[in-house]
C-alpha positions as CSV (number, residue, x, y, z in Angstrom):
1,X,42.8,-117.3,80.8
2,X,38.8,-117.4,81.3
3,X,37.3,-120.6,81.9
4,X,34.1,-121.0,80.4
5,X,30.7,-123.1,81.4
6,X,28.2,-122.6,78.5
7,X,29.2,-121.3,75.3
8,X,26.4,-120.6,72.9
9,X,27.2,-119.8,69.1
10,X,25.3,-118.7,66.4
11,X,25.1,-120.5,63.1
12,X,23.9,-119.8,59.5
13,X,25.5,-121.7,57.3
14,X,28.3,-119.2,56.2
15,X,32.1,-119.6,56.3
16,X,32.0,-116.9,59.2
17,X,29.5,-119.0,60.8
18,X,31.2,-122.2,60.6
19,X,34.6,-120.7,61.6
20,X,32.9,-119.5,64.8
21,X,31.4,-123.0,65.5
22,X,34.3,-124.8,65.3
23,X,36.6,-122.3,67.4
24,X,33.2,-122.5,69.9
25,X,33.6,-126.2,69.7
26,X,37.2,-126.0,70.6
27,X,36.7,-124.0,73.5
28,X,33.8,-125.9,74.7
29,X,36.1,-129.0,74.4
30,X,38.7,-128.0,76.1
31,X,37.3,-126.3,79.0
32,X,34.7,-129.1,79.7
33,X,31.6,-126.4,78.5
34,X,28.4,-127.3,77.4
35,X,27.9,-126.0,73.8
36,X,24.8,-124.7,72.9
37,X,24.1,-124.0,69.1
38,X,21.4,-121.3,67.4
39,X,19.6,-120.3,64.1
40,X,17.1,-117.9,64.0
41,X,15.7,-117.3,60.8
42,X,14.1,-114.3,60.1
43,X,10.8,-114.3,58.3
44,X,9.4,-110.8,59.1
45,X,10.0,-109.7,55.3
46,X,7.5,-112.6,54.3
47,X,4.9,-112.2,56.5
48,X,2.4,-110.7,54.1
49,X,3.1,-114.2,51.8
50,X,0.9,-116.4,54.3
51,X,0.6,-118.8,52.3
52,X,4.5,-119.1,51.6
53,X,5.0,-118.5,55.4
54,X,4.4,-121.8,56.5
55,X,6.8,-123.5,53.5
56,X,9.4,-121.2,54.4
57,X,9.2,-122.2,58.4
58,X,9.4,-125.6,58.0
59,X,12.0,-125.3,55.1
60,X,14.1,-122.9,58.0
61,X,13.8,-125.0,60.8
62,X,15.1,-128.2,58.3
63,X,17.9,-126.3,57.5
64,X,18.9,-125.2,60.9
65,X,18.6,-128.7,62.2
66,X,20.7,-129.9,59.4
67,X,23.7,-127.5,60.3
């Protein structure tokens, strides 16, 4: 069996998402890993809305600090 040291996972708030963490967080657990945990939000469909782009960044980054 592999035996990891850093274990990053990827989270977006979906039930795929949060199955993954939590089987990350396992792993990490049990083989002593660091766990590293990402969300990337991608705002290249807004950027002519300048004025929403800031809104929308902070509103992101709240809600990826919050999962």
């Amino acid at each position: 069996m592999t035996t990891y040291s850093r274990i990053l996972v990827g989270v977006d708030g979906s039930n795929e998402a949060e199955a993954a963490f939590r089987r990350a967080a396992k792993m990490a657990a049990s083989d002593g890993a660091v766990l590293g945990i990402a969300f990337v939000a991608d705002i290249r469909r807004i950027v002519p809305l300048i004025d929403y782009e800031q809104t929308f960044i902070h509103k992101a980054r709240s809600y990826g600090e919050e999962l």
